[in-house]
N, C-alpha and C positions, 0 to 999 in steps of 0.2 A: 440565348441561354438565360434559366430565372437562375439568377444570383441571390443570396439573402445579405452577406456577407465579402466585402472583396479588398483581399489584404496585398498594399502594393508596394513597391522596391524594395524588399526587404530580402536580406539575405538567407540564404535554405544551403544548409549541410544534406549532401548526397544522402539519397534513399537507393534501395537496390537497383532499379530500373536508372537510373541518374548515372552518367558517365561520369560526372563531380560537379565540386562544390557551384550554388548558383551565385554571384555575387550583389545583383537584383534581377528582383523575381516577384511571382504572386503566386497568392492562391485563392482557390474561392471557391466558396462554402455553400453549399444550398439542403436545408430540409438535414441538418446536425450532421451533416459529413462534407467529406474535400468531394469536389467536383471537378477541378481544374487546378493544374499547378507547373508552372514552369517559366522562364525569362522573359521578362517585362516586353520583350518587343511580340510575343507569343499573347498577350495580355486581353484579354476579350473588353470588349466594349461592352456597359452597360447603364441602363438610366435610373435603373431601382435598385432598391437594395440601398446597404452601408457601405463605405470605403475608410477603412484605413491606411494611414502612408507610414509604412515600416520602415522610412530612412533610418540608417544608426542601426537595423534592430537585427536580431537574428531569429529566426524562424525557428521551433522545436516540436516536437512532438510532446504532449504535456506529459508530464513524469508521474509513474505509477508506484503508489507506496502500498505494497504485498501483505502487511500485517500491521494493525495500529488497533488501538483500545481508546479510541475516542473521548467518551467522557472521563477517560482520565485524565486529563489537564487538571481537571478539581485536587488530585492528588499530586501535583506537579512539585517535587522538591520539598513532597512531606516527610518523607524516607530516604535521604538519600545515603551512602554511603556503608552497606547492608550487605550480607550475604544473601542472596535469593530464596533461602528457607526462613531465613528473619523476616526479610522485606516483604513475604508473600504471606505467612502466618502467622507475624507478631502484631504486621502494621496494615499492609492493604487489604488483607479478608476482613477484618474488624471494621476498617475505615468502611469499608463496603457496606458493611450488613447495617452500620448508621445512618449513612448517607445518601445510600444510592437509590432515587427513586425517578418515576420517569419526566418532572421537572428537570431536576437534576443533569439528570441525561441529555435532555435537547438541548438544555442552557449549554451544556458543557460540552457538547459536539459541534451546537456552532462554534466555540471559542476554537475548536481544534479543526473544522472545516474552515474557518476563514485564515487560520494560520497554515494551512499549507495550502490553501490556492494561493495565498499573496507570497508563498517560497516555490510558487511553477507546478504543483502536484493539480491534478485535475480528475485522480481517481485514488479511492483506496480501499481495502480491503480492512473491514471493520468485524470484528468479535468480540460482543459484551450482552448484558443484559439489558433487558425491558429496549431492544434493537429495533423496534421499531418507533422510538423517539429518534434514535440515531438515525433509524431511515427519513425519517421527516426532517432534523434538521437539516441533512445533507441536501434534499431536494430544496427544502429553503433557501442555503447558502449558497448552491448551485453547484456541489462536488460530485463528480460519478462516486456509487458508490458498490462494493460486493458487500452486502450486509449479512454476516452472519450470526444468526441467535445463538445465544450462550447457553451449554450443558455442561451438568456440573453435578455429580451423587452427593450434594449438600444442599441445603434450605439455601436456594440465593434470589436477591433482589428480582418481583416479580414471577418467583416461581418458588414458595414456601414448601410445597413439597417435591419433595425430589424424583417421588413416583411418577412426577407431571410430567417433567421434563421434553421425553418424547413426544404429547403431545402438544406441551408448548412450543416446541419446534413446529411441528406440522403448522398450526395453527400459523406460523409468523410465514410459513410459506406458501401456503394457501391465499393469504391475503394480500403478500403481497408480489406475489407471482404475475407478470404483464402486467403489474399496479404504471408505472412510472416509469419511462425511457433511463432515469440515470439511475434506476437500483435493479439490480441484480441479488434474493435474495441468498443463505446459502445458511450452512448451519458451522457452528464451532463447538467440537467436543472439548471439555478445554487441555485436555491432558489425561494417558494413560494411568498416572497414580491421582486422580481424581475423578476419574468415570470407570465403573469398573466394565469386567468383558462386557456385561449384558448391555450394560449401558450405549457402550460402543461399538456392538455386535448393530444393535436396534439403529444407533445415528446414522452409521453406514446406509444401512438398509432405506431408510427415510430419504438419505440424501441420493440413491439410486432411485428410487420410484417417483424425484421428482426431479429430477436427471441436476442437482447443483454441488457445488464442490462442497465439502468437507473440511474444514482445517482443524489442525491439532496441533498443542506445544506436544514437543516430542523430542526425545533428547538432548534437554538443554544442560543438562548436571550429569558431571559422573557417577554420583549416585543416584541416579531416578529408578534403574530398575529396581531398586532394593525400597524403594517407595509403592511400586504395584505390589495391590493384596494379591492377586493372582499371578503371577507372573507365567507367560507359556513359553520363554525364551532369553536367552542370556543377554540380551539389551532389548532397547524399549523398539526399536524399529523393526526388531525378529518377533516381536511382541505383537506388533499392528499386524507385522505379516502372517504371523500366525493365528489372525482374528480374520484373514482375509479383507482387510480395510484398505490393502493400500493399490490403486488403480490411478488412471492417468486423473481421475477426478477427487483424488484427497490432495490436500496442502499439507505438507508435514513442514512446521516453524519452529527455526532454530537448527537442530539434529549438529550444534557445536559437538557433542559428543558420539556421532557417529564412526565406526569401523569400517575398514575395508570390504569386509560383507555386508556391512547394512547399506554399502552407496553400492554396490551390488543390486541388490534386492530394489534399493531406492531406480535403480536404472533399469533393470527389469519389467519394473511395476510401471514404470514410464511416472510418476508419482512424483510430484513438485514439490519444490525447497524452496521455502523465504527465510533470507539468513538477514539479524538484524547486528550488526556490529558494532555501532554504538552502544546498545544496551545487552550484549555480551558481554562489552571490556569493561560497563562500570558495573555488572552485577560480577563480575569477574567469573564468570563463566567460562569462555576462554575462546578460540579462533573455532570456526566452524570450517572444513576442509575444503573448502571452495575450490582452489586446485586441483585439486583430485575430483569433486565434481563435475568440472568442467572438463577433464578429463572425459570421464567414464560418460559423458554426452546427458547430463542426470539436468532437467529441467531446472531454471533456478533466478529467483528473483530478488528483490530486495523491499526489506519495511525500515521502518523506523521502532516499532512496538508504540508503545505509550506512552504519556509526557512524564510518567510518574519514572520512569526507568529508561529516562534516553539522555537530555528530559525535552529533548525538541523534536519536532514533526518539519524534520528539513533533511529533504534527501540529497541536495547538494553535498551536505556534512559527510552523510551515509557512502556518497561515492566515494569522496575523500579518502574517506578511514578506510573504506573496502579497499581502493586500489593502492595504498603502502602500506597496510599491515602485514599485507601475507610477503612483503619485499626480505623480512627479515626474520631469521631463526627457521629455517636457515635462508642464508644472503641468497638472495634470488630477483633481481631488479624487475624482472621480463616476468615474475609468475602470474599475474593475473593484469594486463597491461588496460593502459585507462578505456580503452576504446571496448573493451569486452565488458568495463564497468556500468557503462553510458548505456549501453547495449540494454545489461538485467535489469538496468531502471528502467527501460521503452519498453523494447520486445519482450524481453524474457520476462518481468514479473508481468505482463499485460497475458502473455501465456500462461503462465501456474496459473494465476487466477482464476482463468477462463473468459478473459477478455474479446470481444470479437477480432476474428483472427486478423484483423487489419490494424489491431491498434497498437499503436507504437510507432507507428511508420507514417509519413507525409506522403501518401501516393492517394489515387482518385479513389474512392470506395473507402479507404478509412476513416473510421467516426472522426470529428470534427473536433478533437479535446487539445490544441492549439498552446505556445506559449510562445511571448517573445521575448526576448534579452537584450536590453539595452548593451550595445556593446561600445558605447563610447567611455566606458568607463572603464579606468588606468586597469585595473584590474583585469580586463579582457580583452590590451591592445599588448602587441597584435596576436589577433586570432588564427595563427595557421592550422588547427584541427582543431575537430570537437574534444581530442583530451584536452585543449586549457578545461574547456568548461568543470571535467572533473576536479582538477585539481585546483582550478583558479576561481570557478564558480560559487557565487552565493545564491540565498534568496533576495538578497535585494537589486541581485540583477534583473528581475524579474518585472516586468513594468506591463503588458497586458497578458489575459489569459481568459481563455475561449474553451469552454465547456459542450460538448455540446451543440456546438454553434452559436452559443449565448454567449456573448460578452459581459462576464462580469466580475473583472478586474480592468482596471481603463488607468494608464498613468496611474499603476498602483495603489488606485481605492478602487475598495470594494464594493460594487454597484448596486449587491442585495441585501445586505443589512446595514445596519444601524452598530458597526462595529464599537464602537465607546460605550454605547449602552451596553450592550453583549458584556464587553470587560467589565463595566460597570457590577453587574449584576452578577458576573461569576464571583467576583472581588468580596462583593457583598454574601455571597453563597459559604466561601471559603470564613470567613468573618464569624458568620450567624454558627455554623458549624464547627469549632474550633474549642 
C-alpha cells in the first residue's frame, strides 16, 4: 500500500461505519485523502511516506467554517459595538471603498487563513471582493477554500461599475474553475436589499450554468424587507423564493429573522442555512431558529462571518455559543444538544457548502482535511464524548492540521508562511490607513 502520510496511536472518535470510540489507532492518507483507518494492531506496514505518533492526541475531522469575509481582519474591532445599519453604512462601506484593494486582500486573508488553520478550521467558505486575491492566499496558506465573488448594485472595490458585476463574476469562475484542488469557486450576491431582482435573477442564473453555490445574507434584521426596492413577498426568504433563487444549491446566511413559512419553503427548496451566532448576539440581531430548523430536516451549518463583527475566526467559540444559547428563553437544556453542534461544524456545513460528500467524516475516501487535539491538556481530561470538545474545546487545543494531505500546522506553527511578517505587515496596513 503507497502511503504518503501515516498518522499512528492516536485517538479517533466514532464515524458511522465505527461501532465506537478507537482508543489507538491510525490513519493513512495517500494522494489528499484517508485511505485506511482503524486500531493500531490493524496498522499496515510501510517504508515510505511520513509518520506521525499521535500519542496524547485526538483525531478530528478539520472543522468547516460556512460564511467568513476574510480580508476583514483589517477591519477587526474598528466598529465595534453598533447596530448593523450603523456598522454596515456609517463605518464598513466607507472603510471599504478607501481601503480595499487586491494588496490588501491577500495580505489580509492570509492573516485570517493562518488564524483559523492554527484554531482546527481546514476549509471555509469565503464572500468579498477582488476574491481572487483571497483565492491565492488561501492556496498560499494552505486553507481549502469555497470562494465566492462579491455582487453588489453599487460601485465596489474592483468592480466600479455595477453594470459589470455579472460579468465580473463569470469571469472569477471561468478562471478559476479546475484552477487548484483546494478552491472551489462560487458567487455571493451579497443581500436582497443590495442587489436588486435583475441582479439576482441574473446571479442565480450564472451560478446554475456553472453548476456552483450561491450565497446570500438573507434575513438577518427584522427590518430588511422594508430595505428591498422591489419587494415580491412579505419577508426577504418569500422574496428569494419568489425570484425562484432558492434550490438545494443557494446558501442562505444568517435568516435569524426567519418565520415558520420561510423554514418551510427553506425545507422544501432543500436550500442551506449558515447561522453565525457570535456575530448575531454582538450586532444584536438576535437567535436564528435553529431548533425549528433542525426540526423541519432544513440543511444547516455554521460560520463565523468576519473579524470585523465576530471579531474571531474560531469555531470552537461558535459551537460553544450555539449549543447554550438556544438552552434558555425558553429553559430547554436538550434543545440543540452538543453532539448535533459538533455535527453542523463537520457534516452539515461541509454539505451547505457543497463539500465533497465525504467531508466531514474520518472514513476511507474522504478528503484528507485532518486535525489533531492535544488532549493532555486539564481542559480535555477526561474525555468521555466528543461534547467536551464543544463545550470545553478551544483553538489552542489544536497542535497539527492536515489539509489536503499537506501538513501544514506541525506542533502548532505554521509551516507555510512567514506568520510574524504577515502580522507585521497587516499591522503596518492598518497604521498607514488610519
Amino acid at each position: 500500500m503507497k502511503i504518503d502520510l501515516l498518522i499512528t496511536n492516536c485517538a479517533l472518535l466514532p464515524y458511522p461505519e465505527m461501532q465506537g470510540p478507537i482508543v489507538s489507532g491510525f490513519i493513512a492518507i495517500t494522494g489528499g485523502e484517508i485511505t485506511a483507518i482503524g486500531p493500531m494492531n490493524q496498522c499496515p506496514q510501510v517504508d515510505t511516506g511520513t509518520t506521525l505518533d499521535g500519542q496524547g492526541q485526538l483525531v478530528l475531522p478539520g472543522l468547516v467554517n460556512g460564511h467568513c469575509h476574510a480580508p476583514m481582519t483589517l477591519f477587526r474591532g474598528m466598529a465595534d459595538d453598533l447596530t448593523l445599519s450603523s456598522w454596515l453604512q456609517d463605518h464598513i462601506f466607507p472603510a471599504e471603498a478607501q481601503r480595499v484593494n487586491p494588496a490588501m486582500v491577500y495580505l489580509c486573508t492570509k492573516l485570517a487563513a493562518a488564524e483559523m488553520l492554527l484554531a482546527g478550521i481546514t476549509c471555509v467558505a469565503d464572500g468579498y471582493f477582488f476574491e481572487t486575491d483571497v483565492a491565492r492566499a488561501c492556496v498560499d496558506v494552505g486553507l481549502r477554500c469555497v470562494a465566492a465573488q462579491g455582487i453588489i448594485d453599487f460601485p465596489a472595490p474592483g468592480v466600479a461599475d455595477p453594470n459589470e458585476n455579472i460579468s465580473a463574476g463569470e469571469a472569477f469562475l471561468h478562471h478559476w474553475h479546475g484552477r487548484h484542488a483546494l478552491i472551489k469557486p462560487a458567487l455571493f450576491a451579497h443581500s436582497p436589499y443590495t442587489c436588486s431582482n435583475r441582479t439576482l435573477t441574473r446571479a442565480k442564473e450564472l451560478a446554475r450554468r456553472y453548476r456552483v453555490p450561491l450565497f446570500i445574507h438573507v434575513a438577518e434584521t427584522g427590518n430588511e424587507v422594508k430595505q428591498i426596492s422591489e419587494p415580491l413577498a412579505a419577508t426577504p426568504i418569500r422574496h428569494l423564493d419568489a425570484l425562484g433563487l432558492l434550490d438545494r444549491d443557494t446558501v442562505c446566511v444568517h435568516c435569524v429573522w426567519a418565520d415558520a413559512e420561510d423554514l418551510d419553503i427553506l425545507s422544501r427548496r432543500e436550500a442551506g442555512v449558515i447561522i453565525c451566532p457570535q456575530s448575531h448576539l454582538k450586532l444584536a440581531s438576535g437567535r436564528a431558529p435553529l431548533p425549528s430548523m433542525l426540526a423541519g430536516n432544513i440543511r444547516v451549518g455554521l460560520g463565523t462571518d468576519g473579524a470585523a463583527s465576530n471579531n474571531s475566526l474560531d469555531l470552537f467559540r461558535e459551537m460553544d455559543l450555539a449549543a447554550k444559547m438556544y438552552k434558555v428563553l425558553p429553559s430547554d437544556p436538550v434543545a440543540v444538544p452538543a453532539h448535533r453542534i459538533l455535527d453542523l461544524a463537520l457534516r452539515g456545513t461541509a454539505d451547505v457548502i457543497g463539500l465533497h460528500p465525504g467531508s466531514g467524516l474520518l472514513a476511507p475516501g474522504s478528503p484528507a482535511d485532518i486535525i489533531l487535539l492535544d488532549t493532555s491538556r486539564p481542559n480535555l481530561r477526561p474525555l468521555y464524548s466528543g461534547d467536551l470538545l464543544v463545550y470545553s474545546g478551544c483553538a489552542a487545543a489544536v497542535r497539527t492540521v492536515i489539509v489536503n494531505g499537506r501538513l501544514v500546522v506541525h506542533e502548532r506553527q505554521l509551516r507555510t508562511i512567514d506568520l510574524d511578517e504577515t502580522m507585521t505587515q497587516v499591522n503596518r496596513l492598518a497604521t498607514e490607513s488610519a
